[in-house]
Biopython code that builds the backbone (N, CA, C, O; Angstrom):
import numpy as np
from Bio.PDB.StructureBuilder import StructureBuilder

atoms = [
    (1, "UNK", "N", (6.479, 48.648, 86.066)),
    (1, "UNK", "CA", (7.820, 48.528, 85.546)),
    (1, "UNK", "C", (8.515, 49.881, 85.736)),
    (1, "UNK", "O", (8.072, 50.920, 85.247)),
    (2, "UNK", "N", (9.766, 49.800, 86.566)),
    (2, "UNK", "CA", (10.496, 51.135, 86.636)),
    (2, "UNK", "C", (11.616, 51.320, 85.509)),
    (2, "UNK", "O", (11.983, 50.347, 84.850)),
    (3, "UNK", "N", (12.087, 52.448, 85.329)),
    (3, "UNK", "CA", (12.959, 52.945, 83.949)),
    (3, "UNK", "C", (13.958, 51.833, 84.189)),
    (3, "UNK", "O", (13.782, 51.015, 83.287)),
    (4, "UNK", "N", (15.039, 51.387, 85.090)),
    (4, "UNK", "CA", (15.419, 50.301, 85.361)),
    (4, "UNK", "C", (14.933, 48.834, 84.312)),
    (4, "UNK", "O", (15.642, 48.459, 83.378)),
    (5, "UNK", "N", (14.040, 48.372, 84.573)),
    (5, "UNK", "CA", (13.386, 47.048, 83.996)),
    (5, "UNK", "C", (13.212, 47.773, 82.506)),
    (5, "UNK", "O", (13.939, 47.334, 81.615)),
    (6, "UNK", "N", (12.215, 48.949, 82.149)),
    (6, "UNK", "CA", (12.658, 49.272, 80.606)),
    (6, "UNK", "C", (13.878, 49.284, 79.843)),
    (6, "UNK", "O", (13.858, 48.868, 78.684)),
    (7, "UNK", "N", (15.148, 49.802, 80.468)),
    (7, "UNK", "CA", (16.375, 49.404, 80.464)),
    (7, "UNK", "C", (17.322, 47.982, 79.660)),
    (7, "UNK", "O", (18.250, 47.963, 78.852)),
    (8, "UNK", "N", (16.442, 46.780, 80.444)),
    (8, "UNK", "CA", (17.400, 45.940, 80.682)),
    (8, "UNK", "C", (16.379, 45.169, 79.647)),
    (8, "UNK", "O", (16.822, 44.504, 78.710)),
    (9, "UNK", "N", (15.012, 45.312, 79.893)),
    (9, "UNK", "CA", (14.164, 44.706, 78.693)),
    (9, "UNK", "C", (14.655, 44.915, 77.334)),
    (9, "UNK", "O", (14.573, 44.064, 76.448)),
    (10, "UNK", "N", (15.386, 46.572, 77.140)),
    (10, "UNK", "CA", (15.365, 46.691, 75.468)),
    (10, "UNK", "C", (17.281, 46.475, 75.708)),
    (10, "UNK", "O", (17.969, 47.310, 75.120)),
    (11, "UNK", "N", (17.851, 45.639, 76.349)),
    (11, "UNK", "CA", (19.109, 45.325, 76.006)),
    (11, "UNK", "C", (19.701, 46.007, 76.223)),
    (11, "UNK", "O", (20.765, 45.644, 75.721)),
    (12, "UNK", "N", (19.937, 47.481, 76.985)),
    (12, "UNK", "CA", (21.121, 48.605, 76.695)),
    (12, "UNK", "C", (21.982, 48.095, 78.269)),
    (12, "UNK", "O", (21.805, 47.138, 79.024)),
    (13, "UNK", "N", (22.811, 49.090, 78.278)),
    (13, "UNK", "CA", (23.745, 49.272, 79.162)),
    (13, "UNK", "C", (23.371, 50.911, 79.787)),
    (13, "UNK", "O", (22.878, 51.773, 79.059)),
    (14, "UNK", "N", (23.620, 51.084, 80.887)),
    (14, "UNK", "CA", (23.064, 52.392, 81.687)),
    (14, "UNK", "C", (24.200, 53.435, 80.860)),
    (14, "UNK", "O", (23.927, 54.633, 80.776)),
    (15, "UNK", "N", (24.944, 53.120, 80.513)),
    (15, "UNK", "CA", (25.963, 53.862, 79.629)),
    (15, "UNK", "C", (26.129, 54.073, 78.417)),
    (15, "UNK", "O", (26.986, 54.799, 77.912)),
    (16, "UNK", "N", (25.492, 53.583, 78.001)),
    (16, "UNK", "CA", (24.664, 53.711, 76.628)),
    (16, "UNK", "C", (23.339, 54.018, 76.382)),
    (16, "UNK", "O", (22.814, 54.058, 75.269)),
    (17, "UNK", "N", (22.837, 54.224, 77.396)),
    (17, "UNK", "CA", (20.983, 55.066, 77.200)),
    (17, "UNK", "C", (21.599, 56.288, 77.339)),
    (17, "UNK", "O", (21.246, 57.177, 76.565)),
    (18, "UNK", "N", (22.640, 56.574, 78.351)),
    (18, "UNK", "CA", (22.980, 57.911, 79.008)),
    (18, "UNK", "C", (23.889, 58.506, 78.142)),
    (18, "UNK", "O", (23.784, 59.728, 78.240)),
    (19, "UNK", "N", (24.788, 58.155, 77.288)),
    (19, "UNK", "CA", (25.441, 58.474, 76.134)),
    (19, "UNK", "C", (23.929, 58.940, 74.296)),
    (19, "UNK", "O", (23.815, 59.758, 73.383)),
    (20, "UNK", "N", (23.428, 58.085, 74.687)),
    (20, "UNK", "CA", (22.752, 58.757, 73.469)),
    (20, "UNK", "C", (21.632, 59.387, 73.798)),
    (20, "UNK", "O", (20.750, 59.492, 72.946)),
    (21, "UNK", "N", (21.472, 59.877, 74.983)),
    (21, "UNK", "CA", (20.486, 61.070, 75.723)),
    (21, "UNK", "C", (21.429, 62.510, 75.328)),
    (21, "UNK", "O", (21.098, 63.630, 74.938)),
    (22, "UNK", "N", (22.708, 61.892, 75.628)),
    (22, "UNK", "CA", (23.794, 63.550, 76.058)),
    (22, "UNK", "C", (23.754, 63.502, 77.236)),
    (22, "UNK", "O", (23.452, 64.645, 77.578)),
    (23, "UNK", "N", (23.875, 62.857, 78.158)),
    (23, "UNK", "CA", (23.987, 63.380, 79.445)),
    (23, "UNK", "C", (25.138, 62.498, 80.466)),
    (23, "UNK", "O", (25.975, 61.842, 79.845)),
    (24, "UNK", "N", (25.197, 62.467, 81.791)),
    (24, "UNK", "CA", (26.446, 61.651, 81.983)),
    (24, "UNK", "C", (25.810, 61.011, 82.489)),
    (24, "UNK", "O", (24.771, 61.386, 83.030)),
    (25, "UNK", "N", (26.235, 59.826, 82.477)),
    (25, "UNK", "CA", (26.129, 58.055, 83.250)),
    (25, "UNK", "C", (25.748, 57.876, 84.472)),
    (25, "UNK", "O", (25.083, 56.888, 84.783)),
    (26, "UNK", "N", (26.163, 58.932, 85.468)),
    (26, "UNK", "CA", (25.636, 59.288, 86.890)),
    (26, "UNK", "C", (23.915, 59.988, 86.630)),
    (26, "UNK", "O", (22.916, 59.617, 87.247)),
    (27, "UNK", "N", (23.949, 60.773, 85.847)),
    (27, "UNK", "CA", (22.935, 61.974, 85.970)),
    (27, "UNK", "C", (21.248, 60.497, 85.148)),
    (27, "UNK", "O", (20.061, 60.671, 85.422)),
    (28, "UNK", "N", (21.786, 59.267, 84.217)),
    (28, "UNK", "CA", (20.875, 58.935, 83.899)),
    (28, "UNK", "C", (20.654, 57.515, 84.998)),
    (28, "UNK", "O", (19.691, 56.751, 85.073)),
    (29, "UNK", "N", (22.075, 57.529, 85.857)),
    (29, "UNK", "CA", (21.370, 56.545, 87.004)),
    (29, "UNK", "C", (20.933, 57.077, 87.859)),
    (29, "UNK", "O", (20.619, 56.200, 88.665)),
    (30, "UNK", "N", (20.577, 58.446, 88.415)),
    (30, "UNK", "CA", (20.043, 59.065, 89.053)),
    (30, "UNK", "C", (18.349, 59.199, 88.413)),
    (30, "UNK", "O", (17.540, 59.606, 89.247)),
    (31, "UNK", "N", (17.806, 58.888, 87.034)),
    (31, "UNK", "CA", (16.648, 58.883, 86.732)),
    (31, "UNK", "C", (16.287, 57.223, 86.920)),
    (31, "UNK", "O", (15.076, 57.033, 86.807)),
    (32, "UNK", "N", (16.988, 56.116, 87.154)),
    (32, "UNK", "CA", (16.626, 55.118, 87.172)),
    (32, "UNK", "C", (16.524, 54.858, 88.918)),
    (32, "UNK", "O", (15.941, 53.846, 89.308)),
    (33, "UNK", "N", (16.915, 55.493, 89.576)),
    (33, "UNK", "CA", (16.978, 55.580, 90.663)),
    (33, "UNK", "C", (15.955, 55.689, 91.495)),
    (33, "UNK", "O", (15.542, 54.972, 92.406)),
    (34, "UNK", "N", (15.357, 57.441, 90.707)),
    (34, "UNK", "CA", (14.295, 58.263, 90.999)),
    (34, "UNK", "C", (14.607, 59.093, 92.104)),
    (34, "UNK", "O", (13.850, 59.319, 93.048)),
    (35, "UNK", "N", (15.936, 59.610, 91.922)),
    (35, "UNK", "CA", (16.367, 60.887, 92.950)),
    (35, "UNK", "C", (16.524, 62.191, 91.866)),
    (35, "UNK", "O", (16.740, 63.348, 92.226)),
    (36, "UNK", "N", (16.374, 61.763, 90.526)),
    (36, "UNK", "CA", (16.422, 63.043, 89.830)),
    (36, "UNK", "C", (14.998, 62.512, 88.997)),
    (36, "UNK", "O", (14.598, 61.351, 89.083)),
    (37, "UNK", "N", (14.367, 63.492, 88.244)),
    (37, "UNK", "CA", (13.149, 63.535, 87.586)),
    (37, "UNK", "C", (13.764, 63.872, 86.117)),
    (37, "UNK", "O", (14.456, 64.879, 85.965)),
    (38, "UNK", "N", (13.474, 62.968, 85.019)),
    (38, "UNK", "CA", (13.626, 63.492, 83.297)),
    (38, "UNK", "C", (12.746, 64.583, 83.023)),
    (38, "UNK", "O", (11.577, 64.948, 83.146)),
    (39, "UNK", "N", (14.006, 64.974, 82.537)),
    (39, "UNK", "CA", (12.802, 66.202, 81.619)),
    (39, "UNK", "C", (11.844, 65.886, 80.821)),
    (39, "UNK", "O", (11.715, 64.700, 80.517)),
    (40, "UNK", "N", (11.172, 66.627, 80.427)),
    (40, "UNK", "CA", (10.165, 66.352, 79.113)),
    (40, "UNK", "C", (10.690, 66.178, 78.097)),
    (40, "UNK", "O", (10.216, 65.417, 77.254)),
    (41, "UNK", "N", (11.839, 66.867, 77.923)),
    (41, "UNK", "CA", (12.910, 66.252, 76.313)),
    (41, "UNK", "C", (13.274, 65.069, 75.874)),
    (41, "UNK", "O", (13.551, 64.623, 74.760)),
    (42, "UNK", "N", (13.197, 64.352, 77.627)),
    (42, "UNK", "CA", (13.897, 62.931, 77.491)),
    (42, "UNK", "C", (12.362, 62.253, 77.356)),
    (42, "UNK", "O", (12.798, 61.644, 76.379)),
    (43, "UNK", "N", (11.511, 61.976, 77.409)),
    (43, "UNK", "CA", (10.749, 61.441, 77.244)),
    (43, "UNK", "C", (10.188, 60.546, 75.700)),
    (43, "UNK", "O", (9.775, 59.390, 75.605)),
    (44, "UNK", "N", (10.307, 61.216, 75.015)),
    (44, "UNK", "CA", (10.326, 61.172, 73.172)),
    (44, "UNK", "C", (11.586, 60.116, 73.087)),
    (44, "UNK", "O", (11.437, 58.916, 72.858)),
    (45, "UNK", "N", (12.881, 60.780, 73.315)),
    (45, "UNK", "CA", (14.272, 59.911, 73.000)),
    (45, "UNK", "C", (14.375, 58.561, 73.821)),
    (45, "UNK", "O", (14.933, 57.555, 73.383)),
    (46, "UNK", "N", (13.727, 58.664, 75.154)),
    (46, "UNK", "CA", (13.682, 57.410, 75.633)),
    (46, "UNK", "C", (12.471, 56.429, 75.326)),
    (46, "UNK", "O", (12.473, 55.209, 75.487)),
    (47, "UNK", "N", (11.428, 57.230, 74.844)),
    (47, "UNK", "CA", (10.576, 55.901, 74.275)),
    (47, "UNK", "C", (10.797, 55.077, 73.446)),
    (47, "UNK", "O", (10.457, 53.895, 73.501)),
    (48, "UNK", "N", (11.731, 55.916, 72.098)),
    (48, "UNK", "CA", (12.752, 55.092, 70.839)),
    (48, "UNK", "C", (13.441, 54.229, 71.995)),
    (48, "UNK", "O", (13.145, 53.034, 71.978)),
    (49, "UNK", "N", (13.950, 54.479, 72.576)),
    (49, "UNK", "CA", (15.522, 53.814, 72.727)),
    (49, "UNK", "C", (14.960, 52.362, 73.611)),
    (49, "UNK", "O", (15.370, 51.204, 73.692)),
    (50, "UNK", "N", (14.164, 52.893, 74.016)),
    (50, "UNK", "CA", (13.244, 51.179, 75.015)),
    (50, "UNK", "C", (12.339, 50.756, 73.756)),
    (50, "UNK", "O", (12.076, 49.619, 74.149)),
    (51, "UNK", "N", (11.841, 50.835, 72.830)),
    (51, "UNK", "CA", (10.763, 50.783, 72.158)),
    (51, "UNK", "C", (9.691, 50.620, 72.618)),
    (51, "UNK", "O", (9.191, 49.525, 72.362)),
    (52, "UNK", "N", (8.654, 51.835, 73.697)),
    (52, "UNK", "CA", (7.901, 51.399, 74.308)),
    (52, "UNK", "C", (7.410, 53.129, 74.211)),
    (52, "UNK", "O", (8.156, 54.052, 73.887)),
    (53, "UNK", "N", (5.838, 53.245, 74.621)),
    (53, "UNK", "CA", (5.208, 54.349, 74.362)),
    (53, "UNK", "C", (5.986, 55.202, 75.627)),
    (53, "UNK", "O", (6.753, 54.822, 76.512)),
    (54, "UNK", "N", (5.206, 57.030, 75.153)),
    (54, "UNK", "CA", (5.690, 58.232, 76.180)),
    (54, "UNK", "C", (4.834, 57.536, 77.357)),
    (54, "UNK", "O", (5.351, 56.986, 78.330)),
    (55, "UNK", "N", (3.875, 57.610, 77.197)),
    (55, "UNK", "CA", (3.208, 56.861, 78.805)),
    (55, "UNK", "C", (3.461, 55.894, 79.205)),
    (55, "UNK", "O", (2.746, 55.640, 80.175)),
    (56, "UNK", "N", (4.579, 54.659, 78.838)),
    (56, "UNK", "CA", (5.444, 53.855, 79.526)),
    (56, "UNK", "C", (6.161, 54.551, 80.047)),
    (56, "UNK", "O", (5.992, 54.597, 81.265)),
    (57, "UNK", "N", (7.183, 55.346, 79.536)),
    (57, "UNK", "CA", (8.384, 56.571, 80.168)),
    (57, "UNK", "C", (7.692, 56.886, 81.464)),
    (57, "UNK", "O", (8.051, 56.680, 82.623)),
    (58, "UNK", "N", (6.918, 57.281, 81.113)),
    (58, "UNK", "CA", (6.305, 58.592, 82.208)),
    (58, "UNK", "C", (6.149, 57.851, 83.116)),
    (58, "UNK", "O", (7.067, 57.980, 83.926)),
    (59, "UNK", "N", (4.960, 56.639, 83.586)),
    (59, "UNK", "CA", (5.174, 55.325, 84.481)),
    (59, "UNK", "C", (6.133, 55.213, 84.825)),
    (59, "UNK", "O", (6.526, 56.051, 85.637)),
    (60, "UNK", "N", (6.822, 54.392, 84.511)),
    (60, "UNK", "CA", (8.276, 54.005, 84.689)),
    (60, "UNK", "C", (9.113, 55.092, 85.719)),
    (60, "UNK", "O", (9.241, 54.962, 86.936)),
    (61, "UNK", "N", (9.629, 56.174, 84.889)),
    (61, "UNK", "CA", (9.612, 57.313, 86.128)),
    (61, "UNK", "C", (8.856, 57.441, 87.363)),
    (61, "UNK", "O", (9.402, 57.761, 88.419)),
    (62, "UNK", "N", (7.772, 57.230, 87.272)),
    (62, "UNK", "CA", (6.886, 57.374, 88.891)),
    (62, "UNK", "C", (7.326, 55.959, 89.324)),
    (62, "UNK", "O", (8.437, 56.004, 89.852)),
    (63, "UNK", "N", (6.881, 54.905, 89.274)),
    (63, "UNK", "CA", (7.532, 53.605, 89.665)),
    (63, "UNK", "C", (8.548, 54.058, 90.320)),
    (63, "UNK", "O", (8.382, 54.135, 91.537)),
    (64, "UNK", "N", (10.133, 54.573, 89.665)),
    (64, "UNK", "CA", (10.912, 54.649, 90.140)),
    (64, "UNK", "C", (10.791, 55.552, 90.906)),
    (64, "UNK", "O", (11.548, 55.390, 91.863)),
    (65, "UNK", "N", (10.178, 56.488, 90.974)),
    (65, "UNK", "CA", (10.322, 57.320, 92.242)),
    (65, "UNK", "C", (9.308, 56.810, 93.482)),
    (65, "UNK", "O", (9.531, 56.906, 94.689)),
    (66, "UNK", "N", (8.452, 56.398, 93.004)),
    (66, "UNK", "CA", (7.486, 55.635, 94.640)),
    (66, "UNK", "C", (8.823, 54.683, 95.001)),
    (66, "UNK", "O", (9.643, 55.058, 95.840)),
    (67, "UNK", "N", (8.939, 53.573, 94.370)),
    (67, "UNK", "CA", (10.165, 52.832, 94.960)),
    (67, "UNK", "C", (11.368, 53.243, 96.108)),
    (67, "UNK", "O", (11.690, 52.606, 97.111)),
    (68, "UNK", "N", (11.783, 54.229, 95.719)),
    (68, "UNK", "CA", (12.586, 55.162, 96.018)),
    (68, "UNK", "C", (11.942, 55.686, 97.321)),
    (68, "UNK", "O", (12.229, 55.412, 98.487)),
    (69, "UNK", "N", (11.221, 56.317, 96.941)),
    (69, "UNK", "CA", (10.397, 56.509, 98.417)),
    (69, "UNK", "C", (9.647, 55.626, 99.673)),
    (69, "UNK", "O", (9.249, 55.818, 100.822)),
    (70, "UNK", "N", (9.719, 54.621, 98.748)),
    (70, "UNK", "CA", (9.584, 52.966, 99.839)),
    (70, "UNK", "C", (9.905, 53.025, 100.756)),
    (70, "UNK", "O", (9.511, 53.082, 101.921)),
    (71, "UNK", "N", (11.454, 52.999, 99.693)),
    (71, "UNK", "CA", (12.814, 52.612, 100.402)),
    (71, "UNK", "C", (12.984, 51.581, 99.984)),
    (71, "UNK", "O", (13.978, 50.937, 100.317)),
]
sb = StructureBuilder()
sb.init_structure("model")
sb.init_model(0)
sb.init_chain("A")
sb.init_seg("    ")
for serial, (resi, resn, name, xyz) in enumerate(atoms, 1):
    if name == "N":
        sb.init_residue(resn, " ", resi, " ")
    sb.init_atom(name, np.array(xyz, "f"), 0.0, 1.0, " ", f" {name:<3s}", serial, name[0])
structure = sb.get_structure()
Protein backbone atom coordinates (compact mmCIF):
# COMPACT_ATOMS: atom_id res chain seq x y z
CA UNK A 1 0.00 0.00 0.00
CA UNK A 2 1.50 3.42 -1.08
CA UNK A 3 0.89 6.82 1.07
CA UNK A 4 -1.69 7.41 -1.77
CA UNK A 5 -4.09 4.26 -0.83
CA UNK A 6 -3.37 5.23 3.10
CA UNK A 7 -4.82 8.50 2.07
CA UNK A 8 -7.97 7.63 0.53
CA UNK A 9 -8.50 4.54 3.01
CA UNK A 10 -8.68 7.02 6.10
CA UNK A 11 -11.08 9.47 4.01
CA UNK A 12 -8.93 12.72 3.70
CA UNK A 13 -8.43 14.94 0.82
CA UNK A 14 -4.57 15.53 -0.32
CA UNK A 15 -5.38 19.04 1.03
CA UNK A 16 -6.21 18.29 4.11
CA UNK A 17 -3.38 15.73 5.17
CA UNK A 18 -1.12 18.59 3.73
CA UNK A 19 -2.83 21.39 5.69
CA UNK A 20 -2.60 19.62 9.04
CA UNK A 21 1.12 18.50 8.42
CA UNK A 22 1.96 22.51 7.77
CA UNK A 23 3.13 22.09 4.61
CA UNK A 24 1.76 22.97 1.03
CA UNK A 25 -0.53 20.73 -1.06
CA UNK A 26 2.17 20.39 -3.82
CA UNK A 27 5.08 19.54 -1.33
CA UNK A 28 2.57 16.57 0.31
CA UNK A 29 1.69 15.36 -3.34
CA UNK A 30 5.13 15.17 -4.02
CA UNK A 31 5.40 12.52 -0.89
CA UNK A 32 2.51 10.57 -2.38
CA UNK A 33 4.17 10.59 -5.50
CA UNK A 34 7.59 9.57 -4.16
CA UNK A 35 9.70 12.36 -5.81
CA UNK A 36 10.16 13.93 -2.39
CA UNK A 37 10.96 11.70 0.83
CA UNK A 38 8.98 12.71 4.52
CA UNK A 39 10.84 13.60 7.09
CA UNK A 40 11.00 11.78 10.24
CA UNK A 41 8.66 14.49 11.85
CA UNK A 42 6.03 13.52 9.50
CA UNK A 43 5.98 10.12 10.30
CA UNK A 44 4.26 10.22 14.03
CA UNK A 45 1.57 13.00 12.54
CA UNK A 46 0.84 10.87 9.63
CA UNK A 47 0.30 7.66 11.41
CA UNK A 48 -2.65 9.63 13.57
CA UNK A 49 -4.04 11.09 10.60
CA UNK A 50 -4.34 7.50 8.50
CA UNK A 51 -4.83 5.60 11.76
CA UNK A 52 -2.29 3.14 10.93
CA UNK A 53 1.23 2.28 12.61
CA UNK A 54 4.96 4.35 11.95
CA UNK A 55 5.91 1.16 9.99
CA UNK A 56 2.85 1.48 7.74
CA UNK A 57 4.15 5.25 7.01
CA UNK A 58 7.48 4.18 6.43
CA UNK A 59 6.19 1.26 3.80
CA UNK A 60 3.95 3.23 2.22
CA UNK A 61 6.70 5.80 1.46
CA UNK A 62 8.99 3.09 -0.13
CA UNK A 63 5.96 1.67 -2.13
CA UNK A 64 5.64 5.01 -3.35
CA UNK A 65 8.93 5.52 -4.27
CA UNK A 66 9.68 1.90 -6.00
CA UNK A 67 6.43 2.76 -7.97
CA UNK A 68 7.80 5.84 -9.03
CA UNK A 69 10.77 4.28 -10.09
CA UNK A 70 8.78 1.62 -12.14
CA UNK A 71 7.42 4.13 -13.79
Amino acid sequence: MNLKELRVQSKKTAAEVAEKLGVARSTYSNYEQGTRHIGLNMIVPLAELFDVTEREVIEAQLASVAERERG
